[in-house]
N, C-alpha and C positions, 0 to 999 in steps of 0.2 A: 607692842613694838611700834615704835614712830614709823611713817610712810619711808621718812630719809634713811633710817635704822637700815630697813627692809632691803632697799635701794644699794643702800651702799656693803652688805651685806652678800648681796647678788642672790637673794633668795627668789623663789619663782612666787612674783607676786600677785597676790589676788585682790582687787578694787573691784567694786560697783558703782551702781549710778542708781541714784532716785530723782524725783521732780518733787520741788518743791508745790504744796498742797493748794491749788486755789479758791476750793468748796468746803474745803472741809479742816479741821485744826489740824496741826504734825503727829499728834502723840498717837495716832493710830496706826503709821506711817512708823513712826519711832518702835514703837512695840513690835511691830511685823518683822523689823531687822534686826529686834535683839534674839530672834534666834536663831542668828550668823553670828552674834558678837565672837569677838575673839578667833573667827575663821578669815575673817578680810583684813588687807591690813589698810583701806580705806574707802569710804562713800564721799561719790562726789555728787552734789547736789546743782542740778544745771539750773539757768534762769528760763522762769514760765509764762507767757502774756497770752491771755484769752478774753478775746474782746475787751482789752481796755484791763483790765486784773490782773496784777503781776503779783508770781507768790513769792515769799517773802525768803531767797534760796539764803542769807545770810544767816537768819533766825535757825533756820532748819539745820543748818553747821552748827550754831552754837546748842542746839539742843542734843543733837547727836554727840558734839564734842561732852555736854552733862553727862552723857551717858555712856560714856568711857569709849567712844570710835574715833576714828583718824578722819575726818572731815576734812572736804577737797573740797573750797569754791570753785564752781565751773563758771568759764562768761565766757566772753567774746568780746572783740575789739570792733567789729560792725555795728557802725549804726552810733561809734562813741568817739568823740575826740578825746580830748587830752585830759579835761578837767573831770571830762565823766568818766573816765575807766580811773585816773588819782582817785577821785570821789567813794568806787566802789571797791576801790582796794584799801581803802584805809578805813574804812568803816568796816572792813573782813577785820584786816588786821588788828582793827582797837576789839575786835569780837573774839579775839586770840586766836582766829585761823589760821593757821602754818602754812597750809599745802594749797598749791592754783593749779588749775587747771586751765590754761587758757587757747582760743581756737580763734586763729586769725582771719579764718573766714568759714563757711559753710564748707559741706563737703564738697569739691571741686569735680566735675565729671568732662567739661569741653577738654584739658590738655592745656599744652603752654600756650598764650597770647600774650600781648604787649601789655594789652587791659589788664589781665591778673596780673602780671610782671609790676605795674606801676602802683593796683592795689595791694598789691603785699609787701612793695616797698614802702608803701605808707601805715601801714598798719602794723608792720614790725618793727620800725622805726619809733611808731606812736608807743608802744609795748617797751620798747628798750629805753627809753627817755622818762616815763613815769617810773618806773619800777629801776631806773640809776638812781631817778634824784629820792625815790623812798629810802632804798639802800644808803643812805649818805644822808637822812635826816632832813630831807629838802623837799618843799613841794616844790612845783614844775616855774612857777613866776619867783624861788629862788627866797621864800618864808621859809623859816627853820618850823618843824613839825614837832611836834610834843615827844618823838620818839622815832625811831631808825627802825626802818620796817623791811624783810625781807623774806621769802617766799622760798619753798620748794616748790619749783616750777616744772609742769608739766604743757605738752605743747601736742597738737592733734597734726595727723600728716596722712596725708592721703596715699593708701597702701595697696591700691589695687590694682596700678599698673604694674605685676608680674617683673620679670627681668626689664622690660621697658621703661626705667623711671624717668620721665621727662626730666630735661636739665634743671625744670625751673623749681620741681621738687626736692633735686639733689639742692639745688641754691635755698630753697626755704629751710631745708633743713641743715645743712650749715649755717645760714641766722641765727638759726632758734637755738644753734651750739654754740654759738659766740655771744649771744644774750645770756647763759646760762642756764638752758635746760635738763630737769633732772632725768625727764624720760620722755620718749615719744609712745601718743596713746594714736594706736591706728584707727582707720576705718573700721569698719562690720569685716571679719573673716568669717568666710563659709569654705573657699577652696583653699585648704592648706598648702599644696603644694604651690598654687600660684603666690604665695604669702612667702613662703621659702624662696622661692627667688627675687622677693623685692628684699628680704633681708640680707641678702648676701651685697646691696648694695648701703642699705640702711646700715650694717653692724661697721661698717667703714667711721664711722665720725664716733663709735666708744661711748657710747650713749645708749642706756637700755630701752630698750621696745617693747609694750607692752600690749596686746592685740585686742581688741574690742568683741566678744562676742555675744549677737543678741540670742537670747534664748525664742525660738519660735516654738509656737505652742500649735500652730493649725497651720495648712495649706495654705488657706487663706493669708494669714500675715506674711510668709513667704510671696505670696503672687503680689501682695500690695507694697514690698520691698521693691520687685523689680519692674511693677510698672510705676509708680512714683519716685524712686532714687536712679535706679541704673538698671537694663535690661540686662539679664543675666546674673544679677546679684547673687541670688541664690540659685544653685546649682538644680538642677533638675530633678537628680539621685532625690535631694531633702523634698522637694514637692513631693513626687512621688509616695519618699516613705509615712509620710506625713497624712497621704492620703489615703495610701491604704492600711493604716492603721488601723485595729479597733479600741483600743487604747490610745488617744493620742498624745496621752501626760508619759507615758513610757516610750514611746515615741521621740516624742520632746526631747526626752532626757538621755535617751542612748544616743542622737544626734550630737547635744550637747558634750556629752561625755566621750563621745569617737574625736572630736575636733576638737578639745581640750589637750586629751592627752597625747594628740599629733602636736598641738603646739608647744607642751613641754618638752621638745627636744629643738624647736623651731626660736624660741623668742624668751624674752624675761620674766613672762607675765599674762596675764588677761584682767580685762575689764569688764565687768558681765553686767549687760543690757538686761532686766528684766521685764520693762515694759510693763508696769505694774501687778508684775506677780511675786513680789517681796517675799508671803510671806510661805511660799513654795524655793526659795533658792535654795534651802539647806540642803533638798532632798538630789537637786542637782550637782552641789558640791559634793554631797555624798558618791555618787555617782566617778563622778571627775576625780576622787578622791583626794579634795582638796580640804585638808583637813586642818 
């Protein structure tokens, strides 16, 4: 079933995320997720630079799209003006990619300022401008384009402020409705409850939600969540259990599977982070019973 299918169907939908390969070829990468096929309704491949080597996240859609997956170009608008985000959208699009996933900025942790007020005015702007004039067969300097390109768009919003949603995030996300987005992909949830109450402000614009969850596998990655992204990220309860685990892969997985099925009565969806344990998700969706 098509991502839009899925979407427009209002089924609770299931997408991943993989990183495009910088060391090593896709197909080993490809093999690991064909045994999900048919349980996700799409992989989205984010863009990768390590020291100077970018992996190649287009390729890696069209090879997943070979082999029969729903394929999400992931990018951003940082760091690109006009000619470079046209550039790498129609090079998706001539690669038959359907579905975008696009992130106007990093994940945002200061709160509202004028600075991000003005950067998001620019880069949602830059976002709505490429992606009219592909819709309408036009590149942006107003050349007719070999072909009329449009996108099922997906748009990332920052889900953490609880009942608290700064204005500026209510403002981002009415843009990203009036640009045309198909779904908002949140941050990282680990406290469901504080996630139920940004959605009671989120399900206002009629737009599905679809919630990001990383699979953590040790303590370890949990305490490197919260002291490099945001203090507190991950809830305590998950260190803890995580740590006194003697099994940590059952651990892992009842974690996963507890805040899963909290958010099947919370949102539209999940996103599942695996942080390169590909070819362990099934046993997770097993679990989650996301079948």
């Amino acid at each position: 079933m098509k991502l839009k299918d899925a979407l427009k169907k209002k089924k609770f939908v299931v997408t991943s995320e993989v990183q495009s390969p910088v060391d090593e070829t896709p197909e080993k990468l490809i093999e690991s997720m064909k045994l999900v096929r048919g349980r996700v309704d799409g992989i989205s491949v984010g863009e990768v630079e390590m020291e100077g080597i970018v992996g190649d996240s287009i390729n890696v859609c069209d090879m997943l799209a070979q082999n029969r997956f729903e394929s999400i170009y992931q990018t951003t608008t940082r760091n690109k003006n006009r000619l470079d985000l046209q550039k790498d959208l129609l090079s998706a699009h001539s690669s038959g990619i359907e579905n975008l996933l696009v992130f106007t900025e990093d994940y945002r942790i200061t709160g509202d300022s004028l600075q991000e007020m003005m950067f998001f005015h620019v880069d949602s702007g830059k976002l709505k401008s490429v992606l009219e004039h592909m819709k309408e067969g036009q590149a942006i300097n107003g050349d007719a384009l070999p072909n009329k390109a449009e996108f099922v768009l997906g748009s990332g919003v920052e889900s953490m402020w609880g009942r608290d949603v700064p204005d500026l995030e209510m403002k981002e996300m009415e843009t990203m409705t009036e640009i045309g987005t198909g779904y908002f992909l949140s941050t990282p949830v680990f406290d469901v409850e504080k996630f139920a109450q940004f959605m009671k402000k989120a399900q206002t614009f009629g737009i599905p939600v679809i919630a990001e969850v990383i699979i953590l596998r040790t303590a370890g990655m949990a305490r490197f969540f919260n002291r490099h992204f945001k203090s507190g990220m991950v809830p305590e309860w998950i260190i803890e259990k995580l740590d006194r685990a003697h099994d940590k892969q059952i651990a892992s997985i009842e974690i996963f599977a507890d805040i899963v099925t909290a958010l099947k009565e919370t949102c539209d969806g999940v996103h599942i982070i695996t942080i390169g344990g590909e070819e362990k998700l099934r046993h997770y969706l097993d679990a989650a019973k996301l079948l």
